[in-house]
C-alpha positions in Angstrom: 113.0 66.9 152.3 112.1 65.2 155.7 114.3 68.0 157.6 115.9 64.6 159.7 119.2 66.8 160.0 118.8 69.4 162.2 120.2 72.9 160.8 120.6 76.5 162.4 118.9 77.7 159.1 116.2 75.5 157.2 115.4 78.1 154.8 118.9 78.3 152.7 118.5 74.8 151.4 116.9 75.1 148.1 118.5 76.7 144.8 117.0 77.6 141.4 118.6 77.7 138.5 117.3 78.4 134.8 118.7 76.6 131.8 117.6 76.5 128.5 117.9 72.7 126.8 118.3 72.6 122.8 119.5 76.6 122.9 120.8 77.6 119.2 120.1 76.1 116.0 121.4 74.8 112.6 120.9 77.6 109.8 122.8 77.5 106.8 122.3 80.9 105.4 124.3 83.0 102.8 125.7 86.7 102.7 124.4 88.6 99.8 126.4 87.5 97.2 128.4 89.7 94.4 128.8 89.1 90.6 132.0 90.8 89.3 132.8 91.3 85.7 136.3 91.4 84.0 136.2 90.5 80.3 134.6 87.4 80.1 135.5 85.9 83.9 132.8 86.4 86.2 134.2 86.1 89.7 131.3 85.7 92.6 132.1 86.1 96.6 129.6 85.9 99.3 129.9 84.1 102.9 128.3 80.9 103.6 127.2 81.1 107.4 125.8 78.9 110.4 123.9 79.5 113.1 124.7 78.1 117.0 125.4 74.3 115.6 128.1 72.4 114.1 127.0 70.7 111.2 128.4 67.6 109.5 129.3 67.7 105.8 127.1 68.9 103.3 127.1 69.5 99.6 127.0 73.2 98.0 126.2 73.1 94.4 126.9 75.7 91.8 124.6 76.9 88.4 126.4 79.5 86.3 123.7 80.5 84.5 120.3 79.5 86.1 117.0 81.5 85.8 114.8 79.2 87.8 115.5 78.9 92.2 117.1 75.8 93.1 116.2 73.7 95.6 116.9 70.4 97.2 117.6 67.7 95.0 118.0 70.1 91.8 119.5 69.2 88.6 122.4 70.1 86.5 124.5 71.8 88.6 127.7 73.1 87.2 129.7 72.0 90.0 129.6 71.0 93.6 132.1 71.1 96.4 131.5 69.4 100.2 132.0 71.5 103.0 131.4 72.2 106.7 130.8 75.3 108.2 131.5 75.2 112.3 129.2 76.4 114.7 129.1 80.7 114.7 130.7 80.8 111.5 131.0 82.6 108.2 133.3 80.9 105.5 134.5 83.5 102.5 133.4 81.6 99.3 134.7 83.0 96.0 134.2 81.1 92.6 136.2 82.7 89.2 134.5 81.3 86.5 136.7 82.1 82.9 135.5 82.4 79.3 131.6 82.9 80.1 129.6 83.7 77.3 128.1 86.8 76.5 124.6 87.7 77.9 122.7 87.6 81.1 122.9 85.8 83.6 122.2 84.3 86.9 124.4 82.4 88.9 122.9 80.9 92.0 124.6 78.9 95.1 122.7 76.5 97.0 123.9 75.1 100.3 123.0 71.9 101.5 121.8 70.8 97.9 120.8 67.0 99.0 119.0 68.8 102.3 121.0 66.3 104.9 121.4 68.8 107.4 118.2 69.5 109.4 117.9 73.8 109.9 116.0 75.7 111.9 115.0 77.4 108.3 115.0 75.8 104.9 114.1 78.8 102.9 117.6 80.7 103.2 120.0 77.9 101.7 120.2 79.7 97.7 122.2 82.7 97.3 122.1 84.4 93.6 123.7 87.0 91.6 122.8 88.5 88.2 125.9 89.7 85.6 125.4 90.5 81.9 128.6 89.6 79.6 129.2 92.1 77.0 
């Protein structure tokens, strides 16, 4: 900066470079999300995906037969599995549930169910899917 070394060319000392700090995100967001019927087994398969981030463990829980949205901290769930989903990633989820009982329904997914991972979006964590039981 005080040019104190003399150089044949003072003008090629300088470089810019653009980088982008915090680039990418958490988001926990699901595939739509397919009910299919065989008797009385209702067998559901969507993808769970993430964003640019690596998350740590969080909890997905599961209602069979919900007709209200879940959201953090809700009740009741039928089951609930911990999982992580790397960074750029979409992990096949599929759920057989045997010997449902006959009507309709809504079955409904929410990832991140305690809401311990912090997302770029919140609104996208619940993925549903309506079957009717003969």
């Amino acid at each position: 900066a005080d040019c104190a070394l003399a150089e044949a060319d003072e003008t090629n000392n300088s470089r810019a470079v653009t980088f982008t700090v915090g680039a990418g995100s958490t988001d926990l967001s699901w595939k739509p999300m397919t009910a299919t019927v065989s008797g009385t087994t209702v067998t559901l398969a969507t993808e769970l995906c993430n964003g640019a981030k690596a998350t740590r463990p969080f909890v997905v829980s599961l209602w069979v037969s919900r007709s209200t949205p879940a959201t953090c901290g809700s009740s009741g769930a039928d089951a609930s599995a911990v999982l992580e989903v790397p960074a750029s990633t979409c992990l096949p989820i599929s759920v057989a549930l045997p010997d449902r009982p006959s009507g309709s329904h809504t079955a409904r997914l929410l990832a991140d169910a305690r809401c311990q991972v912090p997302e770029s979006s919140e609104t996208n964590n619940e993925a549903t899917a309506s079957y009717t039981i003969p």
